[in-house]
Chimera marker file (.cmm) of the C-alpha trace (Angstrom):
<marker_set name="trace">
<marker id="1" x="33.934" y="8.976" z="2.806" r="1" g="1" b="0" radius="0.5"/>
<marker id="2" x="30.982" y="9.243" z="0.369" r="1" g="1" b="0" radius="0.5"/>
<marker id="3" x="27.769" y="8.184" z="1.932" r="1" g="1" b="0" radius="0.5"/>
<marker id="4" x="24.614" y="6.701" z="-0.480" r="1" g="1" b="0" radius="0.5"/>
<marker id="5" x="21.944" y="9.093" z="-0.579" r="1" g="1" b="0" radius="0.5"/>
<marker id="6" x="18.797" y="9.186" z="2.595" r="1" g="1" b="0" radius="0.5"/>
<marker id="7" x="16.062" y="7.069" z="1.621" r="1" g="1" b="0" radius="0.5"/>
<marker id="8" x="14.147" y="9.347" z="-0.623" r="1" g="1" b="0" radius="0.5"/>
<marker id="9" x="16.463" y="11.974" z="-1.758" r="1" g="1" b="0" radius="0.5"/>
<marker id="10" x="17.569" y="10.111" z="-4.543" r="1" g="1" b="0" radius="0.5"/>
<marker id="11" x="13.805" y="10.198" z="-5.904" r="1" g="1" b="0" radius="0.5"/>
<marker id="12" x="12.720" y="13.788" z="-5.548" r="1" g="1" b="0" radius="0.5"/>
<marker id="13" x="11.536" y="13.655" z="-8.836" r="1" g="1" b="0" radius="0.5"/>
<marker id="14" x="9.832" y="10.408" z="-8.295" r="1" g="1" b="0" radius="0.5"/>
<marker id="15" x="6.601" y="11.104" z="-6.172" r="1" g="1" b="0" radius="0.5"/>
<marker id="16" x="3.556" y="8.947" z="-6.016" r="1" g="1" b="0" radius="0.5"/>
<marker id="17" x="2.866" y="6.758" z="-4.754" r="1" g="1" b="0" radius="0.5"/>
<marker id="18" x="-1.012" y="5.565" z="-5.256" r="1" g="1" b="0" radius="0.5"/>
<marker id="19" x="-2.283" y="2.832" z="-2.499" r="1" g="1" b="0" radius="0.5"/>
<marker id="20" x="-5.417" y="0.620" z="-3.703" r="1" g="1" b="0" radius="0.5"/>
<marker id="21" x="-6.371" y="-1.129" z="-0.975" r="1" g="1" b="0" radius="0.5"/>
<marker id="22" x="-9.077" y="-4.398" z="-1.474" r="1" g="1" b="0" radius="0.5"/>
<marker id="23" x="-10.881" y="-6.069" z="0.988" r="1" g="1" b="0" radius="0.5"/>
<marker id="24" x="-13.572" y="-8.701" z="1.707" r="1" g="1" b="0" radius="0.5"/>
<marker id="25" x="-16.983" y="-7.328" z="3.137" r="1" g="1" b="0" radius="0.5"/>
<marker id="26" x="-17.074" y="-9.898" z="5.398" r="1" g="1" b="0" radius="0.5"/>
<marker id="27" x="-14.167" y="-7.604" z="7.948" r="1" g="1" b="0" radius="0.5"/>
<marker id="28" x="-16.572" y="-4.996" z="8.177" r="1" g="1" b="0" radius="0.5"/>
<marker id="29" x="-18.225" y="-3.998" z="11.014" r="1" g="1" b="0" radius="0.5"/>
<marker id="30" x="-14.446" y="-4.551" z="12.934" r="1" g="1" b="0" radius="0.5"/>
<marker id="31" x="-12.325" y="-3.196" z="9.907" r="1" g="1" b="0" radius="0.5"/>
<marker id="32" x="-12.255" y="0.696" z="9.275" r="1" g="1" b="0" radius="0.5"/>
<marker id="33" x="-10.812" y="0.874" z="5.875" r="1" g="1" b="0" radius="0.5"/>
<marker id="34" x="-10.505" y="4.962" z="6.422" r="1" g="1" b="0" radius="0.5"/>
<marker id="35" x="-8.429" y="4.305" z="9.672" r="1" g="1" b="0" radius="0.5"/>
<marker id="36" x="-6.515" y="1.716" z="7.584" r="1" g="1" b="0" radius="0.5"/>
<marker id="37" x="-5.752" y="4.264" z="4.864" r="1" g="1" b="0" radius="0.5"/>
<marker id="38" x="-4.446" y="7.028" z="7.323" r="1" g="1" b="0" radius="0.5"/>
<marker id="39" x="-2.184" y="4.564" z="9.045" r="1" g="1" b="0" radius="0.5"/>
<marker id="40" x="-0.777" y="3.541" z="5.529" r="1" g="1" b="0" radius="0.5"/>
<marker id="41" x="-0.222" y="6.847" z="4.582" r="1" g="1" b="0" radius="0.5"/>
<marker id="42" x="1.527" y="8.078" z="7.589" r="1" g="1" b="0" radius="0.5"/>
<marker id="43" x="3.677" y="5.366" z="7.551" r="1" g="1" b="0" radius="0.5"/>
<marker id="44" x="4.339" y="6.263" z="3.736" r="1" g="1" b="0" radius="0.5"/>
<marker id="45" x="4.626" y="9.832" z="4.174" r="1" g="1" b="0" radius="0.5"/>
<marker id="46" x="6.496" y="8.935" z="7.012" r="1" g="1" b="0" radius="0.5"/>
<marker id="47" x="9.775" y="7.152" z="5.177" r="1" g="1" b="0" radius="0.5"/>
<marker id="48" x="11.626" y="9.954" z="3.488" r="1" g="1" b="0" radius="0.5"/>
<marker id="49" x="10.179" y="8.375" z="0.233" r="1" g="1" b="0" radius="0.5"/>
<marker id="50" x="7.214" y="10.368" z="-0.490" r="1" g="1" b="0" radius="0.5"/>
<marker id="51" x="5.671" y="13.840" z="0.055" r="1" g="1" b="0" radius="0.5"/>
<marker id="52" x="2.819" y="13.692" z="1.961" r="1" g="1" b="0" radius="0.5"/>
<marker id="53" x="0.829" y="15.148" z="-0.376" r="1" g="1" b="0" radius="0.5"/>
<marker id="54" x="1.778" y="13.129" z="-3.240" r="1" g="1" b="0" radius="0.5"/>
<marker id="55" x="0.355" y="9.856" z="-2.003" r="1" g="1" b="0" radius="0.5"/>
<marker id="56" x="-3.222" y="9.079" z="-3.368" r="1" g="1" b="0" radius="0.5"/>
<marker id="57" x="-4.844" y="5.643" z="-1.705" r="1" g="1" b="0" radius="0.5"/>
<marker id="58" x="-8.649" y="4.548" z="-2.016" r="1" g="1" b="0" radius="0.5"/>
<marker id="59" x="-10.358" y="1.581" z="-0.311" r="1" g="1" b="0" radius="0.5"/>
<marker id="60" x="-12.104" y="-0.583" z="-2.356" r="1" g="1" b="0" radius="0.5"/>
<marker id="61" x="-14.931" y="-3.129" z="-0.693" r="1" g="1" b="0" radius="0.5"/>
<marker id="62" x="-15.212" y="-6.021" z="-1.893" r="1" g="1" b="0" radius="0.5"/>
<marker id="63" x="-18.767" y="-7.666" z="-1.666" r="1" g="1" b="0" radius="0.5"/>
<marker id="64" x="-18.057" y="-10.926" z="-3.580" r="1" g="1" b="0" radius="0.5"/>
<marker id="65" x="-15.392" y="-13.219" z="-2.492" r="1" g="1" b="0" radius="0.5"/>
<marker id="66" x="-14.255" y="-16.632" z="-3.158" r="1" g="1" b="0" radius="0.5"/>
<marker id="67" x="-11.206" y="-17.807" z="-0.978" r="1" g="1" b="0" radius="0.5"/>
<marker id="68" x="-10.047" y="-21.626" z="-1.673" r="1" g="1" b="0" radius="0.5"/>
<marker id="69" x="-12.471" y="-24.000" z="-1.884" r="1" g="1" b="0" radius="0.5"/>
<marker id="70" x="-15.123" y="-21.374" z="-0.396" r="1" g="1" b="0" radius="0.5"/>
<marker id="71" x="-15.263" y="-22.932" z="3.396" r="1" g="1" b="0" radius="0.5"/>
<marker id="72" x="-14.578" y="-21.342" z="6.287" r="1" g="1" b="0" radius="0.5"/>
<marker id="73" x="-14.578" y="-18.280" z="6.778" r="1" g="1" b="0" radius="0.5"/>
<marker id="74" x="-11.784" y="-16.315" z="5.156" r="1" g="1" b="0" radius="0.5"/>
<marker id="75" x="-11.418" y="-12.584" z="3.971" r="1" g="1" b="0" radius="0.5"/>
<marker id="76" x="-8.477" y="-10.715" z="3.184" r="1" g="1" b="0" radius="0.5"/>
<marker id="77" x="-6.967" y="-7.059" z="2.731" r="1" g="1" b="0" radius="0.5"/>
<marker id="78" x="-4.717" y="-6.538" z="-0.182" r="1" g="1" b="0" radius="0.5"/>
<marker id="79" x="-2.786" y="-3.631" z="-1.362" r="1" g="1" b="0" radius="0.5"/>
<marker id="80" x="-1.245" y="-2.707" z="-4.511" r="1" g="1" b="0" radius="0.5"/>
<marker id="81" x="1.301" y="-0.147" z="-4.176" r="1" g="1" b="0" radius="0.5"/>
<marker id="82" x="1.575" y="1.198" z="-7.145" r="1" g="1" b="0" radius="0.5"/>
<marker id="83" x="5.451" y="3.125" z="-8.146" r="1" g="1" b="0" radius="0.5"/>
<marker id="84" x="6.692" y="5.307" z="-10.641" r="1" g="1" b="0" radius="0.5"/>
<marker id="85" x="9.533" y="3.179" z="-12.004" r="1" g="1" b="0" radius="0.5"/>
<marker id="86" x="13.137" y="3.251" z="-10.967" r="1" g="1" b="0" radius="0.5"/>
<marker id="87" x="13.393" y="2.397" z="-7.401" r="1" g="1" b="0" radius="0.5"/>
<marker id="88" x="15.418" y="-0.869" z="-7.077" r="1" g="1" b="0" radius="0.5"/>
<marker id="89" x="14.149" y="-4.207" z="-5.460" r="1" g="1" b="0" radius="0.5"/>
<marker id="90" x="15.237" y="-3.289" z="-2.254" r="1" g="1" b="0" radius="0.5"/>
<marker id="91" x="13.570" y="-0.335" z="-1.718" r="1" g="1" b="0" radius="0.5"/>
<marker id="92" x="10.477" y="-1.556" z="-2.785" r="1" g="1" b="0" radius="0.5"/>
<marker id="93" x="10.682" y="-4.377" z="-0.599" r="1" g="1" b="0" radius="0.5"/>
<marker id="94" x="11.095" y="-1.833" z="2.191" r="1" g="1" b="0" radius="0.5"/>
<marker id="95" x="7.905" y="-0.371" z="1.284" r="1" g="1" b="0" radius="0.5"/>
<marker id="96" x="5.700" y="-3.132" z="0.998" r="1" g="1" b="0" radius="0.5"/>
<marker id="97" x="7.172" y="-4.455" z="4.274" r="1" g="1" b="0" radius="0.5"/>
<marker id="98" x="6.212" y="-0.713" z="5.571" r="1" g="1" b="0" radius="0.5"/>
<marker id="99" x="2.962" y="-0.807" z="4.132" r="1" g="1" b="0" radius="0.5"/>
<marker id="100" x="2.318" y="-4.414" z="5.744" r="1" g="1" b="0" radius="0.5"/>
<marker id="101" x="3.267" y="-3.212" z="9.119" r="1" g="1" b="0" radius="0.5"/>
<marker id="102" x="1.241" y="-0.728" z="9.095" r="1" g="1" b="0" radius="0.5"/>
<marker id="103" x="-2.071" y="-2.512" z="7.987" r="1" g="1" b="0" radius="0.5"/>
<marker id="104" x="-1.390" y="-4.839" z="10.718" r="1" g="1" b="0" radius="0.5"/>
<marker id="105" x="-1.879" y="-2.768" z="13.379" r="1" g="1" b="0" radius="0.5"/>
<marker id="106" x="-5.418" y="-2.014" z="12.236" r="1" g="1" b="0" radius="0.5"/>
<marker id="107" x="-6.896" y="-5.279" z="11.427" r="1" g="1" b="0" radius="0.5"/>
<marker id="108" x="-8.178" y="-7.057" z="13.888" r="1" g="1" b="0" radius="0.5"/>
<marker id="109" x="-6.652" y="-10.585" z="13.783" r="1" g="1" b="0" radius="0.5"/>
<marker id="110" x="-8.959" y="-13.653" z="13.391" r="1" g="1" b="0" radius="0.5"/>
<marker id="111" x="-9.104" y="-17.387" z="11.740" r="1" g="1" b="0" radius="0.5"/>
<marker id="112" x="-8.377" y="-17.063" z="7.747" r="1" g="1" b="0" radius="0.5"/>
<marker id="113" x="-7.494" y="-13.426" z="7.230" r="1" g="1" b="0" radius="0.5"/>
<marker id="114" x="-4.605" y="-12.949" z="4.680" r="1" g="1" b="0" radius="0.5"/>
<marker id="115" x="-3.143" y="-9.577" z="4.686" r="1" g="1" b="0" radius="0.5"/>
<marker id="116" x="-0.493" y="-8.979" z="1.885" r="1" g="1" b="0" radius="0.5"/>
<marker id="117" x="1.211" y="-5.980" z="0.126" r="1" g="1" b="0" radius="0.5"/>
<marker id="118" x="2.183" y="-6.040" z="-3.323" r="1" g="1" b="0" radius="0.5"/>
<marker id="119" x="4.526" y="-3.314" z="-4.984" r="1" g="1" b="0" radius="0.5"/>
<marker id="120" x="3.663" y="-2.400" z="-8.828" r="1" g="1" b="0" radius="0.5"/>
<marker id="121" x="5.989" y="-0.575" z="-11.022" r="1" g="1" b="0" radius="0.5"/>
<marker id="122" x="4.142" y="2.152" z="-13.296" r="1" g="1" b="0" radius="0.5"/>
<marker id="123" x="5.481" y="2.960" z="-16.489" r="1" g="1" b="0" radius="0.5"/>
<marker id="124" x="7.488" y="6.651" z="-16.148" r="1" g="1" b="0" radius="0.5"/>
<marker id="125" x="7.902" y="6.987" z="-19.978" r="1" g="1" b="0" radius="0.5"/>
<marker id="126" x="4.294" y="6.538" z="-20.375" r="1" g="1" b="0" radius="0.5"/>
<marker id="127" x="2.394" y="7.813" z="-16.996" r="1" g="1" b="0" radius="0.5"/>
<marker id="128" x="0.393" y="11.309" z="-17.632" r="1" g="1" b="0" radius="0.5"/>
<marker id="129" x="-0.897" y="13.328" z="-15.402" r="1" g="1" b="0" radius="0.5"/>
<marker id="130" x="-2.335" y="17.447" z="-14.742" r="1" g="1" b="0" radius="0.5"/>
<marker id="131" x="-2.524" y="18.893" z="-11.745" r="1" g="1" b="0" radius="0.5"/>
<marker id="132" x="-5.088" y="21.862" z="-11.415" r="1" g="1" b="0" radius="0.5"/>
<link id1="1" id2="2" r="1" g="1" b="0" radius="0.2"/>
<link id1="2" id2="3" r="1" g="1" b="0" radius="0.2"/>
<link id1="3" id2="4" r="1" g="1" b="0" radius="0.2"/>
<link id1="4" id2="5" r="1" g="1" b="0" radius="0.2"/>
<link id1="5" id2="6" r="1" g="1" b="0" radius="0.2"/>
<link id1="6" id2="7" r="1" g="1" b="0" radius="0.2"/>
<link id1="7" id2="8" r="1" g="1" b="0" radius="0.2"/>
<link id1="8" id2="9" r="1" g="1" b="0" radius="0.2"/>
<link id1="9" id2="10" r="1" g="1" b="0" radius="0.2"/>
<link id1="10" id2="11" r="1" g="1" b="0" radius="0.2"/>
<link id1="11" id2="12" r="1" g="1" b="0" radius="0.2"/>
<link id1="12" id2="13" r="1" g="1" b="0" radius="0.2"/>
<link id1="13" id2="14" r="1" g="1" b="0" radius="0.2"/>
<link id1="14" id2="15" r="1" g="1" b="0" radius="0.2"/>
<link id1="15" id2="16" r="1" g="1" b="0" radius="0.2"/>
<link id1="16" id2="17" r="1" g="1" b="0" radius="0.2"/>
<link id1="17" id2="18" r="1" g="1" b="0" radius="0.2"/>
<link id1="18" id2="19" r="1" g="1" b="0" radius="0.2"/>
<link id1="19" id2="20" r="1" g="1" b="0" radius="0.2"/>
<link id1="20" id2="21" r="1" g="1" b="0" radius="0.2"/>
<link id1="21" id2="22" r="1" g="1" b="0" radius="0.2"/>
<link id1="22" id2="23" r="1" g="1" b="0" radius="0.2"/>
<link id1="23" id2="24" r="1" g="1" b="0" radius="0.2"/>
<link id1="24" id2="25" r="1" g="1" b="0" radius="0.2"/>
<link id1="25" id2="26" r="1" g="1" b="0" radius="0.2"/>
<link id1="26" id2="27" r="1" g="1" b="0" radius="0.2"/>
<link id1="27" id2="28" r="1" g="1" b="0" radius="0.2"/>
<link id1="28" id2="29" r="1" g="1" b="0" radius="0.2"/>
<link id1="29" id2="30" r="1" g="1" b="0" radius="0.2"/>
<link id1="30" id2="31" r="1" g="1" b="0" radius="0.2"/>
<link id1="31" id2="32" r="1" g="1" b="0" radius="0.2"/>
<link id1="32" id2="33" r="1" g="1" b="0" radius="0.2"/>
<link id1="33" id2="34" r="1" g="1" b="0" radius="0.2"/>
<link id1="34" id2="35" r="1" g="1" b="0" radius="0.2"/>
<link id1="35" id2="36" r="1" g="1" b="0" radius="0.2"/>
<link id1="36" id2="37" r="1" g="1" b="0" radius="0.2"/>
<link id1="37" id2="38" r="1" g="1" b="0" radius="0.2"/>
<link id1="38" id2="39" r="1" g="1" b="0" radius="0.2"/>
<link id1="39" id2="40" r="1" g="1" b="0" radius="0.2"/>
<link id1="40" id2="41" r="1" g="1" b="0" radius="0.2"/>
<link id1="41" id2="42" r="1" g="1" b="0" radius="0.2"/>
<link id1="42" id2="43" r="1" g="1" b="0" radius="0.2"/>
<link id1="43" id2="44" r="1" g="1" b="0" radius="0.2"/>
<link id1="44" id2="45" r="1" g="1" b="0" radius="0.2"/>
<link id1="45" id2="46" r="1" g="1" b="0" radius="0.2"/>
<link id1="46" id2="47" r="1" g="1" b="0" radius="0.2"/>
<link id1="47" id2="48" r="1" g="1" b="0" radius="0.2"/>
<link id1="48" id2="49" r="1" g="1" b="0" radius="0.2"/>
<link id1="49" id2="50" r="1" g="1" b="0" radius="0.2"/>
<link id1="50" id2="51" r="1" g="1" b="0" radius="0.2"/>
<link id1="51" id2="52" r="1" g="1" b="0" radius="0.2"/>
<link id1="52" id2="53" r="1" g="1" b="0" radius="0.2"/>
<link id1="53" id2="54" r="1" g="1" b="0" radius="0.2"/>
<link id1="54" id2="55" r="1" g="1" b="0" radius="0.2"/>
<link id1="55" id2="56" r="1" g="1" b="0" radius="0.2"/>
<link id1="56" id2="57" r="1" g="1" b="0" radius="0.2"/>
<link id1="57" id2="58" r="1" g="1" b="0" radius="0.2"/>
<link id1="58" id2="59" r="1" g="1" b="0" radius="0.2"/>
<link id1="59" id2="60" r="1" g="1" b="0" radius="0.2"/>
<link id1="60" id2="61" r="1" g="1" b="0" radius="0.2"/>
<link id1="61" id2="62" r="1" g="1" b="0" radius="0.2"/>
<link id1="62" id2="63" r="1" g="1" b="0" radius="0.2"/>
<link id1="63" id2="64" r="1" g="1" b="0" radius="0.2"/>
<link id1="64" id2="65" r="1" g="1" b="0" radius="0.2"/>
<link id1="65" id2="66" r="1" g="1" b="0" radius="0.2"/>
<link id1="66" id2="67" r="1" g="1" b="0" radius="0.2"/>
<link id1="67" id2="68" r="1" g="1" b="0" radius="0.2"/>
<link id1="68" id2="69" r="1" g="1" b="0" radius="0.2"/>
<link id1="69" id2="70" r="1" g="1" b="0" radius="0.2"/>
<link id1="70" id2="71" r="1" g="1" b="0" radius="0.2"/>
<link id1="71" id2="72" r="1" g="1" b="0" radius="0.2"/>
<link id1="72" id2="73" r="1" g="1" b="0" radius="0.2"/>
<link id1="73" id2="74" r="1" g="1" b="0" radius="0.2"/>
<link id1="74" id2="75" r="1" g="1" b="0" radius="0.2"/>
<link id1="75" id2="76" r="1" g="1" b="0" radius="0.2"/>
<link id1="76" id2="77" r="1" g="1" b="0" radius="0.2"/>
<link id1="77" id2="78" r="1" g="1" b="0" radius="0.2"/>
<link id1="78" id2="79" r="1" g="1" b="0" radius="0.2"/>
<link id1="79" id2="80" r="1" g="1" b="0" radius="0.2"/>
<link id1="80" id2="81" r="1" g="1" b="0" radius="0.2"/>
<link id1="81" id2="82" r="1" g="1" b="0" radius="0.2"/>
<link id1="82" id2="83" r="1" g="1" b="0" radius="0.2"/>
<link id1="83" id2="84" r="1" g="1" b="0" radius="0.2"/>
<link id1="84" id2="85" r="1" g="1" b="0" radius="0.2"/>
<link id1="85" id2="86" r="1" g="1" b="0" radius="0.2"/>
<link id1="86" id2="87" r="1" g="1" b="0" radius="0.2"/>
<link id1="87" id2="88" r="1" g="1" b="0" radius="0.2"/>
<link id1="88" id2="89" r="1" g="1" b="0" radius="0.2"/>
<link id1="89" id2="90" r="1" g="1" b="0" radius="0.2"/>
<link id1="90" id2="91" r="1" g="1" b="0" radius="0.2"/>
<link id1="91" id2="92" r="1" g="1" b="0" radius="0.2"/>
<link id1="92" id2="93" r="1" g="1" b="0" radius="0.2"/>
<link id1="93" id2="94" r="1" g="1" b="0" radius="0.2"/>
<link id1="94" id2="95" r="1" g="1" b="0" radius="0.2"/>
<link id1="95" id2="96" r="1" g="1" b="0" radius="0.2"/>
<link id1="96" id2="97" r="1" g="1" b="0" radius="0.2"/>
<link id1="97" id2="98" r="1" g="1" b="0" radius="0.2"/>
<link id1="98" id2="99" r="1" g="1" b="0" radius="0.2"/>
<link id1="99" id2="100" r="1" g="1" b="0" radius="0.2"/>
<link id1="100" id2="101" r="1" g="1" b="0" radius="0.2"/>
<link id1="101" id2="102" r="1" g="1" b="0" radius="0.2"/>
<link id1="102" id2="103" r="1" g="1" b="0" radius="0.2"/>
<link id1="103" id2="104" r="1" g="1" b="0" radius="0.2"/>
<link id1="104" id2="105" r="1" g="1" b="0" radius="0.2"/>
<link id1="105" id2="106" r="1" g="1" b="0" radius="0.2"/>
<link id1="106" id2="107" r="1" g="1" b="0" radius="0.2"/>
<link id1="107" id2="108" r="1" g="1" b="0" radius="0.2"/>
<link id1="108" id2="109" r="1" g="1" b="0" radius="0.2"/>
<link id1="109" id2="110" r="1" g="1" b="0" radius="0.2"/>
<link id1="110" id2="111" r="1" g="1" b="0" radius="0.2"/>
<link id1="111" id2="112" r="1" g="1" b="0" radius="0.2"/>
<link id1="112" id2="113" r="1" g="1" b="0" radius="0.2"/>
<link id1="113" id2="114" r="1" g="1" b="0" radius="0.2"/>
<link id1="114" id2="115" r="1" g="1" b="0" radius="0.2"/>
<link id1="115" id2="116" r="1" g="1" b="0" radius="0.2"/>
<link id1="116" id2="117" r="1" g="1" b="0" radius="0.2"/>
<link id1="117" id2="118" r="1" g="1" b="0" radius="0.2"/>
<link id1="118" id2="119" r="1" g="1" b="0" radius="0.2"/>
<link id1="119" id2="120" r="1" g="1" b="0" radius="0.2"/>
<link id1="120" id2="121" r="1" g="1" b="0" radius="0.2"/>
<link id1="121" id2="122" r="1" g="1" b="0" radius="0.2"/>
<link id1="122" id2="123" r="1" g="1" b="0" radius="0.2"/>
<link id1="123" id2="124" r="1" g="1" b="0" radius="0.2"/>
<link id1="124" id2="125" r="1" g="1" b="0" radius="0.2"/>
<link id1="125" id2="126" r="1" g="1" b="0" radius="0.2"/>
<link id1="126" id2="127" r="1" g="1" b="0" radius="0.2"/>
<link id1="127" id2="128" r="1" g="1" b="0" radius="0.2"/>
<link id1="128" id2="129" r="1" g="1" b="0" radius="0.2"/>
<link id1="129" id2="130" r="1" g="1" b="0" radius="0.2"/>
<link id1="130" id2="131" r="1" g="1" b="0" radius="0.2"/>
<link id1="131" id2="132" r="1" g="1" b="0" radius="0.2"/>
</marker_set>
């Protein structure tokens, strides 16, 4: 019987992935956007996808917002998880679904929060990059 390849064995030579993660001033003080990070890369490194020390994420705080119509009270967290190119649909969907889970376990949930995951394919013929 030949069995597919484990989740990440297939993509040794595929490492990343970078995590930009957005979100509206208006979680903080409740929202820890380090503790958010380190749950998102656990749960990354985690997978069988990624070496641990391959995956690069930043928060980014976002003072000025404008949600709908501007009422209420809504903020959001959004990440792009951003892929060297060539894993399939499926897998990314996995990931994003992975990365989702684990944001949701550190936000806090209240009245007009959106939380969402996006997966972004980078370029392999054209990504550089040194190491030192």
């Amino acid at each position: 019987m030949i069995r597919p390849p484990r989740l990440g064995q297939r993509f040794k030579d595929r490492s990343m992935p970078h995590v930009v993660m957005e979100y509206s001033a208006g979680l903080e003080p409740a929202f820890d956007a380090r503790a958010a990070l380190v749950a998102v890369n656990a749960a990354l490194a985690g997978c069988g996808e990624f070496a641990a020390g391959d995956i690069k994420s930043r928060a980014l705080r976002c003072d000025t917002v404008e949600i709908g119509d501007g009422g209420g009270d809504a903020t959001f967290v959004h990440v792009r998880l951003q892929l060297l190119s060539g894993r399939d649909l499926a897998t990314r969907r996995r990931l994003t679904v992975l990365v989702l889970d684990a944001l949701q376990h550190t936000v806090a949930p209240r009245a007009g929060l959106q939380v969402s995951v996006e997966a972004v394919e980078i370029e392999r013929d054209s990504y550089a990059k040194r190491s030192f």
